[in-house]
C-alpha positions in Angstrom: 4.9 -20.5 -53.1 5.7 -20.8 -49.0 7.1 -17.0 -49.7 3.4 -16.0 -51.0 1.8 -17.6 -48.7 4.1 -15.9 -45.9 3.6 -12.7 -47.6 -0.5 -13.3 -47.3 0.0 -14.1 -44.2 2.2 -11.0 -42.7 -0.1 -8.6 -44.7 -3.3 -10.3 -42.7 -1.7 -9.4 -39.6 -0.3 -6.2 -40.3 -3.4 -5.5 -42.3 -5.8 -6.7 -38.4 -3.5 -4.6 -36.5 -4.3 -1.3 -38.7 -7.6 -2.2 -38.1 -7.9 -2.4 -34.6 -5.8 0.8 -34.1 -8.4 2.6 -36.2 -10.9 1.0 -33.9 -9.5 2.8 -31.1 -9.1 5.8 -32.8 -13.2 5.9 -33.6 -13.9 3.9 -30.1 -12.6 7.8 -28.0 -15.1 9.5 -27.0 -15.8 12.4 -29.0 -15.7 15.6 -26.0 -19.4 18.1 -26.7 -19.3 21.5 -28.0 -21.3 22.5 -25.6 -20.3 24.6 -22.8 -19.4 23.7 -19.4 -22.3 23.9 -16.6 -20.8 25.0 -13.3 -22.1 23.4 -10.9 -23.1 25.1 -7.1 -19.7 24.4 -4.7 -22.0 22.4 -2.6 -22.7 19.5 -5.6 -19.1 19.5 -6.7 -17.0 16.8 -5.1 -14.3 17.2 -2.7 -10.9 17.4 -3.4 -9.5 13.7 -2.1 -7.9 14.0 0.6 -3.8 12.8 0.3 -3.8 9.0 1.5 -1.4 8.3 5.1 2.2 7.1 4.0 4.2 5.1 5.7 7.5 6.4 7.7 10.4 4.2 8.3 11.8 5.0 11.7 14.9 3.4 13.6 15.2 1.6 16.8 16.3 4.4 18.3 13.6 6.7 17.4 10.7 3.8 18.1 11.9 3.5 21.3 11.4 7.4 21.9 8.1 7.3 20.5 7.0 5.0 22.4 8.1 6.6 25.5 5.8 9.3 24.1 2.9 7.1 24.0 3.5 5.3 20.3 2.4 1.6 20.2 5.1 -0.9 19.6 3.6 -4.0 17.6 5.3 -7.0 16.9 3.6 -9.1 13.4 5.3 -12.2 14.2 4.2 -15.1 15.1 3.8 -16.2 18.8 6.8 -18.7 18.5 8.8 -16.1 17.5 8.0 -13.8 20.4 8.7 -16.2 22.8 12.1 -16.3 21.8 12.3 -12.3 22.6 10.7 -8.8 21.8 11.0 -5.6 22.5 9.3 -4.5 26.0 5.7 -3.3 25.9 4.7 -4.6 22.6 2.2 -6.2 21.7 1.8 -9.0 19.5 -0.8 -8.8 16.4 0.7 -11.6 14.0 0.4 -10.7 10.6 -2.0 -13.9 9.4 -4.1 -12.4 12.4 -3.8 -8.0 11.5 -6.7 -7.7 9.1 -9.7 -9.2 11.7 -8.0 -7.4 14.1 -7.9 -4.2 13.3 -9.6 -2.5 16.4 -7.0 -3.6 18.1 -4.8 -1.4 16.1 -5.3 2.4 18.0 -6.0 5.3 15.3 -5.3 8.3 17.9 -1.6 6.6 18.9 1.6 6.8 16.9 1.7 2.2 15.9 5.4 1.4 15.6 5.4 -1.9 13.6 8.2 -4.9 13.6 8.6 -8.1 12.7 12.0 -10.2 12.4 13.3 -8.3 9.1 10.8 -5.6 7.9 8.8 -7.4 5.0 6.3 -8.3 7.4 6.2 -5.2 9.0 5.5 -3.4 5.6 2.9 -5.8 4.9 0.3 -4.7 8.6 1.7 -1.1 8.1 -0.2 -1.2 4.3 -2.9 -2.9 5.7 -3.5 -0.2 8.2 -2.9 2.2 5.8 -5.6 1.0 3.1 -8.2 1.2 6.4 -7.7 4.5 7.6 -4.6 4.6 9.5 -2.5 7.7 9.6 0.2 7.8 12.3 1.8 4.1 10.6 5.9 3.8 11.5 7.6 1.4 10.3 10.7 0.1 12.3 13.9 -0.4 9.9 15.4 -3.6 10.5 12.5 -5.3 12.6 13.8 -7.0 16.0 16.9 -8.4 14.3 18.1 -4.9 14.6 16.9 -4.4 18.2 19.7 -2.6 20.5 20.8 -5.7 22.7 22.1 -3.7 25.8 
């Protein structure tokens, strides 16, 4: 009897999940016969353009960039800056990037840190998602900082 029942029951599931897989089947769209309208260049829709990527640079590298005119910007907190940063950056804590974000220039190369990098990837995604193109981030953060 409990291997009838189990039986009944297996076949009601595997009988539901025939069912539903049909139901996605019929659910597609079915594509027209008709042909194609072109439509004039000027109502089609521009190709996206590719989104800005991020590019991990080294100390060594930032520090050239920034001789060039790149932005260093340090994410971490203000407690952790006054224990040492790199010289000429400017602190944006991460908490604080996002209301911000003017502060952020989109004409200069931003070379982001923080202690490690996590945070560092973190403002460099934000900037990225809002128009940002020339995003670096610096492998290692300030713990790799060249200590001359």
């Amino acid at each position: 009897m409990k291997k009838t029942i189990g039986m009944l029951i297996c076949s009601a599931f595997l009988f539901a999940a025939c069912n539903e897989a049909n139901a996605e089947k019929k659910a597609a769209p079915v594509e027209s016969a008709k042909p194609a309208v072109e439509q004039p260049a000027a109502q089609q829709a521009a190709p996206e353009a590719p989104k800005a990527q991020i590019t991990n640079i080294d100390w060594a590298k930032a520090l050239e960039m920034q001789k060039a005119g790149g932005v260093l910007i340090d994410v971490r907190t203000p407690g952790e800056v006054a224990d040492g940063t790199a010289p000429g950056s400017i602190n944006i804590p991460l908490q604080e990037a996002e209301q911000r974000l003017a502060e952020f220039p989109k004409d200069k190369d931003l070379l982001i840190f923080c202690r490690s990098g996590k945070r560092s990837m973190a403002v460099s995604n934000i900037l990225i998602q809002n128009g940002y193109e020339r995003v670096f981030n610096v492998v290692g953060g300030f713990m790799a900082f060249p200590k001359n």
